[in-house]
The first five atom37 places (N, CA, C, CB, O) and aatype in JSON, in Angstrom:
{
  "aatype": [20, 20, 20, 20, 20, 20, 20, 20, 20, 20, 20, 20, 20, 20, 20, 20, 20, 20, 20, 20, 20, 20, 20, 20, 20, 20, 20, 20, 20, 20, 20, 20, 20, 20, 20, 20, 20, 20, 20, 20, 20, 20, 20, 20, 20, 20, 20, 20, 20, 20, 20, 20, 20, 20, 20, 20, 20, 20, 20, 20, 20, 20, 20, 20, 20, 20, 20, 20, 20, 20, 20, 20, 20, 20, 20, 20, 20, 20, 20, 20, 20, 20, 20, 20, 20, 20, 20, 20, 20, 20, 20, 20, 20, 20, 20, 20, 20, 20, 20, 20, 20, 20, 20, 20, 20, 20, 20, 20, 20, 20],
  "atom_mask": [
    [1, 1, 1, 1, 1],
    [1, 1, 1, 1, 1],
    [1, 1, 1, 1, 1],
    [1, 1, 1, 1, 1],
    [1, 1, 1, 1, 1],
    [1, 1, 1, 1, 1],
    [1, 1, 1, 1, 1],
    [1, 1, 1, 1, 1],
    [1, 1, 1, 1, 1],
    [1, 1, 1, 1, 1],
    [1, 1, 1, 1, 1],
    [1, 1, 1, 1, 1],
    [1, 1, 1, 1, 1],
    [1, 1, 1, 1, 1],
    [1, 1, 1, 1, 1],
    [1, 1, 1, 1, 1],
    [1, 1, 1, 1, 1],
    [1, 1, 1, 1, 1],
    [1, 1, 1, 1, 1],
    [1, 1, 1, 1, 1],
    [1, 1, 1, 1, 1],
    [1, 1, 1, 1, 1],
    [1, 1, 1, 1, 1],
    [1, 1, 1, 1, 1],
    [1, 1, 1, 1, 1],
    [1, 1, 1, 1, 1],
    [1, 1, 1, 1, 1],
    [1, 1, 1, 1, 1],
    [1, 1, 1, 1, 1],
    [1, 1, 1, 1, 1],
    [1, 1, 1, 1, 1],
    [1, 1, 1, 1, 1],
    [1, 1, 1, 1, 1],
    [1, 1, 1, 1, 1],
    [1, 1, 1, 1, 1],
    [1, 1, 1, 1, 1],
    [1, 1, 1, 1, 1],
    [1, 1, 1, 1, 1],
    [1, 1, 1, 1, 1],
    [1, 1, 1, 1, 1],
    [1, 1, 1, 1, 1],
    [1, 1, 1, 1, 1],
    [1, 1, 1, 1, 1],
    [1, 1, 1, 1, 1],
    [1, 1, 1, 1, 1],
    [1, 1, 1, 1, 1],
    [1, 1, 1, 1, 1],
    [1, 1, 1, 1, 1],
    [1, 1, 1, 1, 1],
    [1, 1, 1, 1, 1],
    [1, 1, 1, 1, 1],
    [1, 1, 1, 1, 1],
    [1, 1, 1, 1, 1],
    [1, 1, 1, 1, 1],
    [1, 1, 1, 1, 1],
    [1, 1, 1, 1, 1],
    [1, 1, 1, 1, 1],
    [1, 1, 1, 1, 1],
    [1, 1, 1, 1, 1],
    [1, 1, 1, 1, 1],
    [1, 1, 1, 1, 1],
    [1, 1, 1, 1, 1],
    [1, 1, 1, 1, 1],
    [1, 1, 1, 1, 1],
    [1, 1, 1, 1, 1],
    [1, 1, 1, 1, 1],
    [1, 1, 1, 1, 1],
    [1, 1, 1, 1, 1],
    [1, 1, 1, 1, 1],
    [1, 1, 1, 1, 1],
    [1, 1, 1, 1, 1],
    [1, 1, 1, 1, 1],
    [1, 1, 1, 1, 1],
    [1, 1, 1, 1, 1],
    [1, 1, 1, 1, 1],
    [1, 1, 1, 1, 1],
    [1, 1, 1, 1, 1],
    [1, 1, 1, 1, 1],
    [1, 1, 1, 1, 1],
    [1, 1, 1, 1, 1],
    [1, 1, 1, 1, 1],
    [1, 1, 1, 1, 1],
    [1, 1, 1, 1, 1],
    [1, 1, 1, 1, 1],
    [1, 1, 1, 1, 1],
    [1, 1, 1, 1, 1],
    [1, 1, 1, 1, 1],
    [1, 1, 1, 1, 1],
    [1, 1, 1, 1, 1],
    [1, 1, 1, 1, 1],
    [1, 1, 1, 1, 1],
    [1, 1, 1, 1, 1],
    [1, 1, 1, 1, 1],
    [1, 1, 1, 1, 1],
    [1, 1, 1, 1, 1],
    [1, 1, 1, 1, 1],
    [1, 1, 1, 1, 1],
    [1, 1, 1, 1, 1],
    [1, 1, 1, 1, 1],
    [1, 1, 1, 1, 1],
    [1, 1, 1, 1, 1],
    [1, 1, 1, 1, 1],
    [1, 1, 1, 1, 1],
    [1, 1, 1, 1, 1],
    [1, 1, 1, 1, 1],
    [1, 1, 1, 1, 1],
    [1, 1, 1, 1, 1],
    [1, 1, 1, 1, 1],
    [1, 1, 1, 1, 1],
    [1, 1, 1, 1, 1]
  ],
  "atom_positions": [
    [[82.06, 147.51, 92.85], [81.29, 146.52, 93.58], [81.35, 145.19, 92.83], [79.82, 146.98, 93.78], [81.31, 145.13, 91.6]],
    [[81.45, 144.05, 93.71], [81.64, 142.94, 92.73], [80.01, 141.93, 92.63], [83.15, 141.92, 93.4], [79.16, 141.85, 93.51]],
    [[80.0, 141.42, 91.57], [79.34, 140.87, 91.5], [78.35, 140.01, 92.37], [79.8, 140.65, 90.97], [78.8, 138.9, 92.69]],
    [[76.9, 140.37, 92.88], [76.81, 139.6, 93.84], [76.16, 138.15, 93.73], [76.25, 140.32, 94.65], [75.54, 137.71, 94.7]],
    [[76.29, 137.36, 92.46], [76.54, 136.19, 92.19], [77.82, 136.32, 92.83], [76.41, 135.75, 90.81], [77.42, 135.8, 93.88]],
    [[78.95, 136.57, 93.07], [80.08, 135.92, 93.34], [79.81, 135.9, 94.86], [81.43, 136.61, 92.8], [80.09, 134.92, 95.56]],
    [[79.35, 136.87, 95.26], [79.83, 137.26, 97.09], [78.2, 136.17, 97.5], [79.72, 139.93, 97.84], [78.03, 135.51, 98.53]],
    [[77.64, 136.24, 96.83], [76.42, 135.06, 97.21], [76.99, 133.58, 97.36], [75.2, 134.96, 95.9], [77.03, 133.01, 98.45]],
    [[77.4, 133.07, 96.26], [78.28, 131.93, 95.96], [79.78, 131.87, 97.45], [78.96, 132.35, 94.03], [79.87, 130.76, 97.97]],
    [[80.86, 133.08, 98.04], [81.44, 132.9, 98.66], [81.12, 132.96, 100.28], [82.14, 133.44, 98.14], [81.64, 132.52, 101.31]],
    [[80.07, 133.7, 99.97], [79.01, 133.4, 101.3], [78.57, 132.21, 101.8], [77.8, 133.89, 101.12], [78.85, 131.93, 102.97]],
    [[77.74, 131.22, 100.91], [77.64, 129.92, 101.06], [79.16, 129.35, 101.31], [76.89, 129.35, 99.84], [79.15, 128.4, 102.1]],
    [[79.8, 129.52, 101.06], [81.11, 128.7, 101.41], [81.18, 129.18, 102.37], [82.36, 128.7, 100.7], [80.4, 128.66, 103.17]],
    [[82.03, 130.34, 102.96], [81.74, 130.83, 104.32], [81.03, 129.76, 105.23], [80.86, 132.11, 104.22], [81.65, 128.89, 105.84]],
    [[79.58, 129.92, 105.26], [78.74, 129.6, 106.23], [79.33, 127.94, 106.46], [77.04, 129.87, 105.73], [79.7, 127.39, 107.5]],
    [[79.24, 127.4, 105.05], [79.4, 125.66, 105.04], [80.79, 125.25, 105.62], [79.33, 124.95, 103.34], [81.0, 124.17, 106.17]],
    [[81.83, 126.36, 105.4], [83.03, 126.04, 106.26], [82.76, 126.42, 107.74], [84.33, 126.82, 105.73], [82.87, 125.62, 108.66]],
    [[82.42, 127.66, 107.87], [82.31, 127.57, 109.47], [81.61, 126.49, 110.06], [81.64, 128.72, 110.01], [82.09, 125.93, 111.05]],
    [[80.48, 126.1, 109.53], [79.62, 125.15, 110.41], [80.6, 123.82, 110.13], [77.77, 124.96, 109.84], [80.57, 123.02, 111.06]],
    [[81.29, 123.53, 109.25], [81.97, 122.04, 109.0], [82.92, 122.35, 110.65], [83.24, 121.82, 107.01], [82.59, 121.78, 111.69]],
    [[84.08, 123.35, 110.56], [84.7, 123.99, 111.42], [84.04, 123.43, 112.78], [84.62, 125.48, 111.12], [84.51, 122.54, 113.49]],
    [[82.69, 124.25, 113.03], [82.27, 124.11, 114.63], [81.73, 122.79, 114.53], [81.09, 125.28, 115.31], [81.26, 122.53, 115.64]],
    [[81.56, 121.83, 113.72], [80.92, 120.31, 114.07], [82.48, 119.5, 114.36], [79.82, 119.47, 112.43], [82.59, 118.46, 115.0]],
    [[83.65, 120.29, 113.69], [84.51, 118.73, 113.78], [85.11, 119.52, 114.86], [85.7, 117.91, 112.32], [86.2, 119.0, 115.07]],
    [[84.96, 120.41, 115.57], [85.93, 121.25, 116.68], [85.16, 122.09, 117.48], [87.04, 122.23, 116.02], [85.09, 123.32, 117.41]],
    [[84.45, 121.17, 118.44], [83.26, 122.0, 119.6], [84.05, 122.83, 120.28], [82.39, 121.01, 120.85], [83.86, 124.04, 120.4]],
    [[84.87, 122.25, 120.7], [85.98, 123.17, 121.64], [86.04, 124.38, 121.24], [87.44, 122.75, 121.63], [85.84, 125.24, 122.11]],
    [[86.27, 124.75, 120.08], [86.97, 125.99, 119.66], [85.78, 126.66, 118.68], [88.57, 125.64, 118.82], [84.94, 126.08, 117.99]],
    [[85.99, 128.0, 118.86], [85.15, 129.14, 118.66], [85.23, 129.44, 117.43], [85.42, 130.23, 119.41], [86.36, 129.84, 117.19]],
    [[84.28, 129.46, 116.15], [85.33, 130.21, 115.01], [84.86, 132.1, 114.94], [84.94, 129.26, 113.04], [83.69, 132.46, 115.08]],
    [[85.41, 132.58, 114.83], [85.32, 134.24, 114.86], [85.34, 134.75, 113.63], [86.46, 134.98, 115.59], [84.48, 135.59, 113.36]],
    [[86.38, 134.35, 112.57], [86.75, 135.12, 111.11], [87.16, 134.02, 110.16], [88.09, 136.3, 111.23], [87.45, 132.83, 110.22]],
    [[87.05, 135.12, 109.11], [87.14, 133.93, 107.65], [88.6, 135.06, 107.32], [85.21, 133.86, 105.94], [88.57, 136.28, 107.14]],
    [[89.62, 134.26, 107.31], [90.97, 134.54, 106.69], [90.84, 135.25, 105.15], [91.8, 133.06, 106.6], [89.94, 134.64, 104.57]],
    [[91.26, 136.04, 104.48], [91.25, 136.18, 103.06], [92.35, 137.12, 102.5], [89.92, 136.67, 102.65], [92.46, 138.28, 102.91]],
    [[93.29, 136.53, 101.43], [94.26, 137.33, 100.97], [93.64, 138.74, 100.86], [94.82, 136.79, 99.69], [92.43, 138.84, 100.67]],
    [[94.5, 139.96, 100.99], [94.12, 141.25, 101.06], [93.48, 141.26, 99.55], [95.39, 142.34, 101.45], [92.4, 141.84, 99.49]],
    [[93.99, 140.69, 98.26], [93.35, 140.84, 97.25], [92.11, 140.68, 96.9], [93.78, 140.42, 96.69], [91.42, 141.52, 96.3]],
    [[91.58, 138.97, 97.47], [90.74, 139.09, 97.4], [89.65, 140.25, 97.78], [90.78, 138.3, 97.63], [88.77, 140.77, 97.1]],
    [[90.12, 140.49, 99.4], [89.13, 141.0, 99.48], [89.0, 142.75, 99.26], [88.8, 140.47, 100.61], [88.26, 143.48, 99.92]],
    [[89.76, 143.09, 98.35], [89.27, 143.99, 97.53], [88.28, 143.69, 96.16], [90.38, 144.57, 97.21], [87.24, 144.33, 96.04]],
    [[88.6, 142.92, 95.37], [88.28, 141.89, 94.44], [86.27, 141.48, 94.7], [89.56, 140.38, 94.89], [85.41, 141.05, 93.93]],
    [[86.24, 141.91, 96.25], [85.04, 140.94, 96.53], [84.23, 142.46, 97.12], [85.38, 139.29, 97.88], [83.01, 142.59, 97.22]],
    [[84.99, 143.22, 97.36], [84.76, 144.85, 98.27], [84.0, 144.37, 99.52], [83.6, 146.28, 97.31], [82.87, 144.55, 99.98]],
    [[85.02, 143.72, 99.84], [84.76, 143.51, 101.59], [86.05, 144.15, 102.21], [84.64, 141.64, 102.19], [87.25, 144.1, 101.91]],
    [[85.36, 144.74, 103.15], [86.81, 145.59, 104.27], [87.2, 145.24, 105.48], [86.6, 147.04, 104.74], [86.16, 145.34, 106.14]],
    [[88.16, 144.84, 106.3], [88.73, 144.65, 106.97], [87.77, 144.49, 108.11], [89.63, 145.38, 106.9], [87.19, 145.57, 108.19]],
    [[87.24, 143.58, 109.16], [86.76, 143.7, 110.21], [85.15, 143.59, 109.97], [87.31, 144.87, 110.8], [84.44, 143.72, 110.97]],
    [[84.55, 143.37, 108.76], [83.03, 143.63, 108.52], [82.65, 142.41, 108.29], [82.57, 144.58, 107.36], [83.25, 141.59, 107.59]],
    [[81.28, 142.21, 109.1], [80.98, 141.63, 109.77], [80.12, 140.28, 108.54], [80.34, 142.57, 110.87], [79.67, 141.42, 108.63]],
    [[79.84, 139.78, 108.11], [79.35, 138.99, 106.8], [78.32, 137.9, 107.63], [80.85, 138.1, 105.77], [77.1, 137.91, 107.43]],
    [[78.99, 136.95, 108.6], [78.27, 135.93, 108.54], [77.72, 136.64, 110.5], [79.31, 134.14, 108.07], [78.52, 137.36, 111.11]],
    [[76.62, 136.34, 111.01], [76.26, 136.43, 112.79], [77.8, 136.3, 113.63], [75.05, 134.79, 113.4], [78.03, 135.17, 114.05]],
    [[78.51, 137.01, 113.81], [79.33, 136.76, 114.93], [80.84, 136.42, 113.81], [78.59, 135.28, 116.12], [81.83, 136.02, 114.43]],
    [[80.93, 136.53, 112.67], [82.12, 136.1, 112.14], [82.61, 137.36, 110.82], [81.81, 134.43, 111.55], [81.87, 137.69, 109.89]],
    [[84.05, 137.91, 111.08], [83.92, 138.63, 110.35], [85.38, 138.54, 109.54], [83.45, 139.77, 110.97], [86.16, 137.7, 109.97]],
    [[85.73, 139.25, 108.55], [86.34, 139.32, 107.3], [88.21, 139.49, 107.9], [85.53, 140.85, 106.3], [88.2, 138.7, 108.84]],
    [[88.73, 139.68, 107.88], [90.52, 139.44, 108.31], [91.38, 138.98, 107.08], [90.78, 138.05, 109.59], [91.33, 137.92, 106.46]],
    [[92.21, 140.1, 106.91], [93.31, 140.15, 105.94], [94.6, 138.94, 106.71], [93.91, 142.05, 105.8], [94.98, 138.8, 107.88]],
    [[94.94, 138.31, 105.56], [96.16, 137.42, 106.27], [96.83, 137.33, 104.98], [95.78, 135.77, 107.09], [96.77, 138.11, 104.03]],
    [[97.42, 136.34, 105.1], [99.11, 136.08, 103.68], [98.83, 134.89, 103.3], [101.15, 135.96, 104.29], [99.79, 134.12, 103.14]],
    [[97.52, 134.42, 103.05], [96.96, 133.63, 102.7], [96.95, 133.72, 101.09], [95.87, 133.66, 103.4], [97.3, 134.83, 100.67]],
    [[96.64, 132.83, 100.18], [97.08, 132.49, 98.74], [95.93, 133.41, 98.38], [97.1, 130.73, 98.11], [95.17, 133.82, 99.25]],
    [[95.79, 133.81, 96.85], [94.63, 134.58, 96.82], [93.64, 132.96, 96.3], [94.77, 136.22, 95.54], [94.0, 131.81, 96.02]],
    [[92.02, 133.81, 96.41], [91.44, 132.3, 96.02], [91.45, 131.07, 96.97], [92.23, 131.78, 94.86], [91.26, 129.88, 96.74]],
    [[91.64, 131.49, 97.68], [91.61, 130.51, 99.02], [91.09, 131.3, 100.47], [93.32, 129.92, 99.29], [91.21, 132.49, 100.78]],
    [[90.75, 130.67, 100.88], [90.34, 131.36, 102.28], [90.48, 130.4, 103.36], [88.81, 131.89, 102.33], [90.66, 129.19, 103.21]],
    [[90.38, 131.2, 104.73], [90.56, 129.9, 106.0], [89.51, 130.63, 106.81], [92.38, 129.62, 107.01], [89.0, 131.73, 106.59]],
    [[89.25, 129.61, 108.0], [88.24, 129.74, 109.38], [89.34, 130.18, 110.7], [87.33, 127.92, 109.78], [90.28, 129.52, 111.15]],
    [[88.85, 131.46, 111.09], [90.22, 131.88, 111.92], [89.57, 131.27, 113.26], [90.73, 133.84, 112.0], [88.39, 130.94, 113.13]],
    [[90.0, 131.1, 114.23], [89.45, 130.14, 115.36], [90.33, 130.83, 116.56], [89.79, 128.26, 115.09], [91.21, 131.66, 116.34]],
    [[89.93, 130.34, 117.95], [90.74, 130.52, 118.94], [91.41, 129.36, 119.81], [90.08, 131.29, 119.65], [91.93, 129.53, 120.92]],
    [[91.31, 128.16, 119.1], [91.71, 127.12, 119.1], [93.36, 126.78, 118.47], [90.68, 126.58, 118.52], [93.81, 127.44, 117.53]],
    [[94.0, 125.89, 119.03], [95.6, 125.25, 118.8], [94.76, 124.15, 117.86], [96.76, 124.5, 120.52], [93.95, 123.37, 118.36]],
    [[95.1, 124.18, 116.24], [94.68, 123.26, 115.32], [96.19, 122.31, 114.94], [93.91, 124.15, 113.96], [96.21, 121.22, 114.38]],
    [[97.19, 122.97, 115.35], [98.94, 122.9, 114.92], [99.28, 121.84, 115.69], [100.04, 124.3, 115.34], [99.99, 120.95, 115.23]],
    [[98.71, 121.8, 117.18], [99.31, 121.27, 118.0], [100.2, 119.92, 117.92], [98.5, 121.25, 118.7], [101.4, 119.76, 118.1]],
    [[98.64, 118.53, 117.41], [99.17, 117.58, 117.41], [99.8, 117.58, 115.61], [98.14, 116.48, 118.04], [100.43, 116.52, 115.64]],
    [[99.9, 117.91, 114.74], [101.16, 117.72, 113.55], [102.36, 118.45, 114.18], [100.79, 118.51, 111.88], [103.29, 117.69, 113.92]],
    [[102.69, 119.15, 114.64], [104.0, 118.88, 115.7], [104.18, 118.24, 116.21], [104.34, 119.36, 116.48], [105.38, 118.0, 116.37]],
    [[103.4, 117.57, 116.78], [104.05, 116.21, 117.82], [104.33, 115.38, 116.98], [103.1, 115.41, 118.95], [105.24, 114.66, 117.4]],
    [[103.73, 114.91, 115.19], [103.61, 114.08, 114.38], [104.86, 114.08, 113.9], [102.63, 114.23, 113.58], [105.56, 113.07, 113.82]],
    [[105.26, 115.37, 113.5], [106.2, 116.04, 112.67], [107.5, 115.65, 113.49], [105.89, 117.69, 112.47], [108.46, 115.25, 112.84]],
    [[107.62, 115.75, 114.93], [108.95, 115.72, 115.62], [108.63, 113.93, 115.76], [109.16, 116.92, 117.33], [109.82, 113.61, 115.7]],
    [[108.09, 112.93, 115.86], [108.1, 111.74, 115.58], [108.91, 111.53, 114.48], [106.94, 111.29, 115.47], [110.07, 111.13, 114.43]],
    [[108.03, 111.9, 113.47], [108.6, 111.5, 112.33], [109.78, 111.18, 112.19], [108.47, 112.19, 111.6], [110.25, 110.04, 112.09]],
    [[110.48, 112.54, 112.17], [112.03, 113.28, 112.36], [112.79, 112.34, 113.19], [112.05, 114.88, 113.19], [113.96, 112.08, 112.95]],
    [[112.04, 111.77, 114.29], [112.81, 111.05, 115.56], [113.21, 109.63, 114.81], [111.65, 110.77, 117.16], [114.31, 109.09, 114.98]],
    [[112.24, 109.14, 114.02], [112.06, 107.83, 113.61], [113.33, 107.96, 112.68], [110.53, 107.4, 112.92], [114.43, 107.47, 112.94]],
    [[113.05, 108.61, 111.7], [113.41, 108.46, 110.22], [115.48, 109.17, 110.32], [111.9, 109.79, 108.99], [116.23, 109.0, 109.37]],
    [[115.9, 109.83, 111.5], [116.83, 109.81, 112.07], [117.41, 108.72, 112.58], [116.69, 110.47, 112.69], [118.63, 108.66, 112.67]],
    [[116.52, 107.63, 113.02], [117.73, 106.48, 113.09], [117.66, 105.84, 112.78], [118.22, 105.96, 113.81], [117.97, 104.83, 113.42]],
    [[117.05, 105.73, 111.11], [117.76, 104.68, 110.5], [118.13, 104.91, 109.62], [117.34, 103.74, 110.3], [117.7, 105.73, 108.81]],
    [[119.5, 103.88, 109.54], [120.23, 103.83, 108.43], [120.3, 103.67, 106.87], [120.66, 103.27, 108.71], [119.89, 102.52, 106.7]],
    [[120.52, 104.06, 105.96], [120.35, 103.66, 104.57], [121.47, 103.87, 103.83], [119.29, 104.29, 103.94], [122.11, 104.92, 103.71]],
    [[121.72, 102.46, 103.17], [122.79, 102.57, 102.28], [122.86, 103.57, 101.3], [122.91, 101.51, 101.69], [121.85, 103.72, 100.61]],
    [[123.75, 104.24, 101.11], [124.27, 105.39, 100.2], [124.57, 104.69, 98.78], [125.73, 106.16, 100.87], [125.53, 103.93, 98.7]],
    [[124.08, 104.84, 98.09], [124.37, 104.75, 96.3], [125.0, 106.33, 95.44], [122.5, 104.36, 95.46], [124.44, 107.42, 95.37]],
    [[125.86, 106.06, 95.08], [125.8, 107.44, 94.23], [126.13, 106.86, 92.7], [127.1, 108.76, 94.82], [126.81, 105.9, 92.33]],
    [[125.47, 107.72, 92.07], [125.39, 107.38, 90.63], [126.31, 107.94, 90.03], [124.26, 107.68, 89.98], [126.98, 108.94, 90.31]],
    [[126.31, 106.9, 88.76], [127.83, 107.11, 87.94], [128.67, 105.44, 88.3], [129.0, 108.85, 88.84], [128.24, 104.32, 88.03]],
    [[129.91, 105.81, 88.96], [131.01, 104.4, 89.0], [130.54, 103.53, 89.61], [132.37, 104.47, 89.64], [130.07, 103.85, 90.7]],
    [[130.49, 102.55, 89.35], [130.25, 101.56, 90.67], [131.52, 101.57, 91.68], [130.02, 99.87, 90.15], [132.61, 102.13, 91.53]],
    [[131.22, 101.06, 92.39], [132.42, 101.17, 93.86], [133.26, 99.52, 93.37], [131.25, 101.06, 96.16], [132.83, 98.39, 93.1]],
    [[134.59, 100.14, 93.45], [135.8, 99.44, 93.9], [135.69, 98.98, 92.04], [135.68, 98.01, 95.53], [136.16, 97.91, 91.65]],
    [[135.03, 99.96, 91.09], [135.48, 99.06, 90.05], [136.23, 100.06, 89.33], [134.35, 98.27, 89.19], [135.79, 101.2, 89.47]],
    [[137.35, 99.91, 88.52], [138.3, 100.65, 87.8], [137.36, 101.41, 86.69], [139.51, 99.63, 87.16], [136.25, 101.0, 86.34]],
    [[137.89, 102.41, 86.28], [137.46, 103.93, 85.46], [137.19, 102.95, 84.56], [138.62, 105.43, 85.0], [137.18, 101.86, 85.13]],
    [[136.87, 102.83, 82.9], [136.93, 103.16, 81.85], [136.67, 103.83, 81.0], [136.87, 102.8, 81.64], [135.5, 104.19, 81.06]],
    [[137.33, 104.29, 79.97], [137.38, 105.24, 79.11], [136.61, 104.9, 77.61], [138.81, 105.54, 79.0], [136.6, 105.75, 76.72]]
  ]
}
């Protein structure tokens, strides 16, 4: 069993992320808190149990020491649209090529 200074302490985070979550994103629902499988052995929380009213625990491939707000919301959407801009922009334009070492059109020396 782990310490419950710790699971007290990741609890408050929990709660303060979900509620940050549902203030900047009414639209969307949050359901689960993401957590590398390590942690949540580490913390002896199991798969599907229930922690915060209505939000519960989910193994993902998430970093250990980190956690996320699982939602039923498209959060991806618009940095794809950003991302294929970008790409669109920075594709046509041109930039002179330098390569290091000789200068161009000047003879070797030894």
């Amino acid at each position: 069993m782990a310490d419950t200074s710790k699971i007290a302490k990741n609890l408050e985070r929990f709660a303060q992320a979900v509620a940050a979550h549902d203030r900047e994103n009414p639209t969307h629902n949050a359901y689960g808190i993401g957590l590398a499988h390590f942690d949540m052995e580490r913390l002896g929380l199991e798969e599907g149990e229930e922690i915060l009213p209505g939000i519960t625990i989910h193994a993902d491939g998430g970093v250990t020491g980190n956690f996320r707000v699982l939602c039923d919301g498209q959060h991806e959407e618009g940095l794809t649209e950003a991302e294929e801009e970008a790409v669109e922009v920075i594709a046509t334009q041109s930039l002179p090529v330098v390569s290091p070492g000789v200068r161009p059109f000047e003879p070797f020396e030894r």
